[in-house]
C-alpha positions as CSV (number, residue, x, y, z in Angstrom):
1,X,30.7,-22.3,48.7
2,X,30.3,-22.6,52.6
3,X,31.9,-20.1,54.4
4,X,32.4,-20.1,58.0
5,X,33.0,-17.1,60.0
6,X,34.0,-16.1,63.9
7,X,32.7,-13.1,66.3
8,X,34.9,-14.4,68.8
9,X,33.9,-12.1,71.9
10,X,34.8,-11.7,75.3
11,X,31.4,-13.4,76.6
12,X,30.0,-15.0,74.0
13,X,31.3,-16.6,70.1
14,X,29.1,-16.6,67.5
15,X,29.8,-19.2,64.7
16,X,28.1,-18.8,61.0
17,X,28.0,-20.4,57.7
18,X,27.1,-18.2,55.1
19,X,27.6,-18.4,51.3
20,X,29.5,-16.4,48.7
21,X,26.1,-14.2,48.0
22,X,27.2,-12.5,51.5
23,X,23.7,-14.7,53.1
24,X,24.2,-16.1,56.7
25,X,22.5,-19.6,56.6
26,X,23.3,-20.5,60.2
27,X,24.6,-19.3,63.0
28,X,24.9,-20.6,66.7
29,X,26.8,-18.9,70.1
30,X,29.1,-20.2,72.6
31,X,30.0,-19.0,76.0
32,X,33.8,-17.8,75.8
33,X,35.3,-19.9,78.4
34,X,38.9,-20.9,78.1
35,X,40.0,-22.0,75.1
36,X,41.6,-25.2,75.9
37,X,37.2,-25.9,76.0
38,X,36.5,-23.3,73.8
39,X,38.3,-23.8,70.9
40,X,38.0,-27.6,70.3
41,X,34.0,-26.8,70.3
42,X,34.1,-24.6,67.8
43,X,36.5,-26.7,65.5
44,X,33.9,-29.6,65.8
45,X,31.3,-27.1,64.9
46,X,32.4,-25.7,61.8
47,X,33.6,-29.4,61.1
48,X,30.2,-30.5,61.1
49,X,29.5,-28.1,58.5
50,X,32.2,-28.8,56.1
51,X,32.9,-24.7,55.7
52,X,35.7,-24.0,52.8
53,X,37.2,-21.1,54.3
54,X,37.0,-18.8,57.4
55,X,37.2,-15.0,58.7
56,X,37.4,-14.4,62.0
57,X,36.6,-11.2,63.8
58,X,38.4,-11.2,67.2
59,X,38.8,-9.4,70.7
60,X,42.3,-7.9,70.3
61,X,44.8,-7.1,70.7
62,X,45.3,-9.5,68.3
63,X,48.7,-9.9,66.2
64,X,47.5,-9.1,62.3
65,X,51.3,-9.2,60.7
66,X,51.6,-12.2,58.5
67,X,55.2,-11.9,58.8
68,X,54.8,-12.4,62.3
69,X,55.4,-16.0,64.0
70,X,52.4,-15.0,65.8
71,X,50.1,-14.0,63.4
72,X,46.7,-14.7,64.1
73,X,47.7,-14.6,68.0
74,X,45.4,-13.2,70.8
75,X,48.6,-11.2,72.5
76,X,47.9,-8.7,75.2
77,X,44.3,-9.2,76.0
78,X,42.8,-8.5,79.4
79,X,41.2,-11.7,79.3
80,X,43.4,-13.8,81.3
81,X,42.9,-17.3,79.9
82,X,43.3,-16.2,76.3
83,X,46.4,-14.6,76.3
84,X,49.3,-15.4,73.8
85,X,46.8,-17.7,72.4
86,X,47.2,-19.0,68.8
87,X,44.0,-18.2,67.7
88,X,44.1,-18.5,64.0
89,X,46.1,-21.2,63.6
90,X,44.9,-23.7,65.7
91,X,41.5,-23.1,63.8
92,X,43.1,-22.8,60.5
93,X,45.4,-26.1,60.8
94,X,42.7,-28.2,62.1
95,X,40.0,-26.9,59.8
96,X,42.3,-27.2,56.9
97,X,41.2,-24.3,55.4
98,X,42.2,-20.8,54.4
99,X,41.4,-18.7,57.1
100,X,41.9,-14.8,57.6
101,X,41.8,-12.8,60.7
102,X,41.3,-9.0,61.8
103,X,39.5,-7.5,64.7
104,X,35.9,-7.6,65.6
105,X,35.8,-4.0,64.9
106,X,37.4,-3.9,61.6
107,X,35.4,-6.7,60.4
108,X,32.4,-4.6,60.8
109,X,33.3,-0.8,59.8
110,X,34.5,-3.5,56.6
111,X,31.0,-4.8,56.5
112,X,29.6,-1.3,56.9
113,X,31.5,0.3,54.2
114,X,31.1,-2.1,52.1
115,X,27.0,-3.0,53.1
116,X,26.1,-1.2,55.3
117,X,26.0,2.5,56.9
118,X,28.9,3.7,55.3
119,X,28.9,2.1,51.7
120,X,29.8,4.1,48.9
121,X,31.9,6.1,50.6
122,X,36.1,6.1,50.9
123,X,36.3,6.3,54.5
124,X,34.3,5.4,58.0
125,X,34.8,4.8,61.5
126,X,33.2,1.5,63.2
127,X,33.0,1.9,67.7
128,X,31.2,-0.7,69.6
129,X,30.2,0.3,73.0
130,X,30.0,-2.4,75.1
131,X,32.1,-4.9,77.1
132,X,34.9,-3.1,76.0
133,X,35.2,0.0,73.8
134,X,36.6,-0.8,70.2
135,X,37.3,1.2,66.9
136,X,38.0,-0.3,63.5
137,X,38.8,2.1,61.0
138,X,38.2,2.0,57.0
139,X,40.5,4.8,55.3
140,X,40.8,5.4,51.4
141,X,39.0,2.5,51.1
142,X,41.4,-0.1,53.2
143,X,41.2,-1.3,56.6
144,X,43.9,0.6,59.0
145,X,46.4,-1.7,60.1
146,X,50.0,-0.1,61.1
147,X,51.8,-0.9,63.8
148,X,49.5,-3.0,65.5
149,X,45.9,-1.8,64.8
150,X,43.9,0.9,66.2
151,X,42.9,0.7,70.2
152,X,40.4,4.1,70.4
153,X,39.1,2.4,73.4
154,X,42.0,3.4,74.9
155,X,42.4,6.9,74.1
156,X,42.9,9.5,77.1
157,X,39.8,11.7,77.8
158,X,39.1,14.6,80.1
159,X,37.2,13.1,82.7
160,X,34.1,15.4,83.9
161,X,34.6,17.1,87.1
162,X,31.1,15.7,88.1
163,X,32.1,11.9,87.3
164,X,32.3,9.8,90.7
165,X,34.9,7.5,89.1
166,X,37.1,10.2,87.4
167,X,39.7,7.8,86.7
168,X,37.5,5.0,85.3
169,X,38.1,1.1,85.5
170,X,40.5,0.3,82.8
171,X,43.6,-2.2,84.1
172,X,46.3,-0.5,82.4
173,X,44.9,3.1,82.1
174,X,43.4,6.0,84.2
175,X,40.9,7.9,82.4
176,X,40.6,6.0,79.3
177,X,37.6,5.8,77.4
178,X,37.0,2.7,77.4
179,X,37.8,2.5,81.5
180,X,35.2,5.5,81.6
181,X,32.4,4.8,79.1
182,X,32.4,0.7,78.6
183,X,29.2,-1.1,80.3
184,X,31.3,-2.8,83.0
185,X,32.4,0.9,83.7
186,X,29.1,2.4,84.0
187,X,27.7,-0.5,86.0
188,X,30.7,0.0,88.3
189,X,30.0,3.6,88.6
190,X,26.1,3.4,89.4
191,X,25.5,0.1,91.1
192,X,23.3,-1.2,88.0
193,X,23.2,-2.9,84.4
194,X,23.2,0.0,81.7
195,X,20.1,-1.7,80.4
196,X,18.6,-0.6,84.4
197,X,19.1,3.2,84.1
198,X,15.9,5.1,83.1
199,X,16.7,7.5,79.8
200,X,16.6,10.5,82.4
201,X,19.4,9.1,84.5
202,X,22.8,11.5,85.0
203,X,24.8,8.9,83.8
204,X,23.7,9.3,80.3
205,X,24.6,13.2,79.5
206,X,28.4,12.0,81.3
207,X,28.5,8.7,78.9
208,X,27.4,11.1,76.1
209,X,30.2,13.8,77.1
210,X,33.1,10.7,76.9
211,X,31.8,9.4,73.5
212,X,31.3,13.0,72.0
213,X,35.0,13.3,73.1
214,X,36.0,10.0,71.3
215,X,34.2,11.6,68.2
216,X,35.4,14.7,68.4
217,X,39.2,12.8,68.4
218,X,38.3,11.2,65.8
219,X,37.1,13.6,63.0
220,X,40.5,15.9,64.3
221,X,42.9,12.6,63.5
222,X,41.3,10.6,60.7
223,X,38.4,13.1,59.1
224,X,35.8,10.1,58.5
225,X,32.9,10.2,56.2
226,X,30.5,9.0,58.4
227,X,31.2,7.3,62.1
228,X,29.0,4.2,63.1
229,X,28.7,3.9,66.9
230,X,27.6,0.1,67.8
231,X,27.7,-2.1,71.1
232,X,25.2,-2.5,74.0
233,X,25.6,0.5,75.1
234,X,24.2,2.2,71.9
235,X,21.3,0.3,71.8
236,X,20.4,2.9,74.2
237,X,19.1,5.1,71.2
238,X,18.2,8.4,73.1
239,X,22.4,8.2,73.2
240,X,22.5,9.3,70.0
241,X,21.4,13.1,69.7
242,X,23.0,13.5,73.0
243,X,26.3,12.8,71.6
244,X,25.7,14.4,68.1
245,X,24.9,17.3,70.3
246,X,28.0,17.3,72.3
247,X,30.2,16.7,69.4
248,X,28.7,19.8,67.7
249,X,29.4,22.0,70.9
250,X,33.2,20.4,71.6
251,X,34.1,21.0,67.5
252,X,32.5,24.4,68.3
253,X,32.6,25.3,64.2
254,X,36.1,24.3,63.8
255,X,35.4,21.8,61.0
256,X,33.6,23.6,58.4
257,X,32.2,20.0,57.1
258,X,28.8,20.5,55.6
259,X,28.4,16.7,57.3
260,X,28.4,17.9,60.6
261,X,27.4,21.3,60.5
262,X,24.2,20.4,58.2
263,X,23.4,16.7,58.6
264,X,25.1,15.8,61.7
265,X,21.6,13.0,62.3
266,X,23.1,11.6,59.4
267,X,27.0,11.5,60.3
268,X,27.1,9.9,63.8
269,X,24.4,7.0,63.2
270,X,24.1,3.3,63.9
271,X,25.2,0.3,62.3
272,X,22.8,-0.1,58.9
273,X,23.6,-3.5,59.2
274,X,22.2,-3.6,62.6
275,X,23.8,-6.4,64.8
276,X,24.9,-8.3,62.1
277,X,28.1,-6.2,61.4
278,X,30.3,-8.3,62.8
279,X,29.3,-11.8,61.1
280,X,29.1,-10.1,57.4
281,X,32.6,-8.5,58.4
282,X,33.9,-11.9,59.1
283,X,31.8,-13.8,56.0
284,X,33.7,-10.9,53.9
285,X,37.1,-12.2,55.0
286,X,36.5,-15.1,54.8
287,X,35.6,-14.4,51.2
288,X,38.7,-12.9,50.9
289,X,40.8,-16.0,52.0
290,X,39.5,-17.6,49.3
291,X,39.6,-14.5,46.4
292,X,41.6,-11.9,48.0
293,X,41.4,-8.2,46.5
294,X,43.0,-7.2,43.9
């Protein structure tokens, strides 16, 4: 069975074929221009390869209710050309194929629980760090849907009293995290590219301080088993005992979780599935277009 599946990203898409023994065959990227050119490219791609089903892993937010006339809609997205934008369908329709669709994020904390990091345990949490901040969240063994689904990138922080732009970039929000700790916010802030700042630079105990936050929220309002931090931004590894660190200090021995207090290295970690998250996330649903769950 070919399989096709969508990272559909804010600068770039990346297009796969992969097979029902969860093995990308091919995969090829796009620049995200506006979709009226972006879209008909990527239905005469995946044409070309005569795929039998589709998952696609999108930006948000992103209308995920079936019921809804807009399922499978890009809705509120700060990308200005991709707004209310049919997403789903237009792929689906002129594909003719079944076709699913969650976020980018929940397509890879699914691929991580499932594959990667996380698997063989009933819970994680999936952030990418990069462009924008996102969460997807895997609880009791489902992907967290609700209302809408979950935007941790836009949770309120307490900014640090030594941070130049207290209030952070975010559009709609002051003092958000993702406003405060995406790449475009730390480039803002210092004048250079993330990738530019030597590992001794200030702004990488105040990017760990705003993540170590976003953890801390996190193990208070959804007790994960493990939490995956992914992005850009993370491939910055000295990140990572900074934050584990920070989180250990903020919780201050609150949560007596032998997880944290014992083996924090192994409960704040990166993606086991490396950068591939997101296109075995989406090969997964589209999997499940085909033989959904029982």
């Amino acid at each position: 069975m070919r399989l096709g599946t969508l990272e559909a990203g804010g600068t770039k898409m990346v297009l796969s074929v992969g097979n029902e023994q969860k093995e990308l065959l091919e995969q090829e990227s796009m620049p995200t221009e506006a979709p009226e050119k972006t879209i008909p490219a990527m239905i005469r791609w995946f044409e070309a390869r005569k795929i039998e089903a589709l998952g696609i892993g999108t930006f948000g937010p992103v209308d995920l209710n079936p019921a809804s006339p807009t399922w499978g809609w890009i809705t509120s997205t700060p990308k200005l050309a991709w707004r209310n934008t049919p997403l789903l369908p237009r792929l689906r329709d002129a594909l003719g194929v079944p076709a699913a669709i969650d976020t980018d994020v929940n397509a890879a904390a699914l691929a991580e629980w499932r594959l990667g990091a996380a698997k063989g345990l009933n819970s994680c949490l999936y952030v990418t760090i990069g462009t924008g901040v996102g969460a997807g969240i895997v609880a009791e063994g489902n992907l967290v849907h609700g209302l809408m689904h979950p935007e941790l990138g836009h949770m309120l922080l307490q900014p640090r009293e030594n941070d130049p732009s207290p209030k952070g970039f975010c559009p709609y929000h002051a003092g958000c995290l993702e406003g405060l700790a995406a790449g475009p916010a730390v480039e803002k802030r210092w004048g250079r590219k993330a990738r530019e700042l030597p590992e001794d630079h200030e702004a990488w105990e105040l990017e760990a301080d705003y993540l170590a936050q976003m953890c801390v929220t996190a193990v208070c309002a959804f007790s994960p088993e493990k939490i995956i931090l992914g992005g850009g931004i993370m491939q910055q590894k000295h990140l990572f005992p900074l934050i584990r660190r920070k989180t250990l200090a903020l919780l201050n021995g609150y949560i007596q979780a032998p997880a944290i207090l014992e083996d924090i290295d192994h409960y704040i970690v990166e993606p086991g599935l490396g950068t591939r998250s997101g296109a075995m996330g989406a090969l997964l649903l589209a999997l499940e277009a085909v033989l959904p769950r029982k």
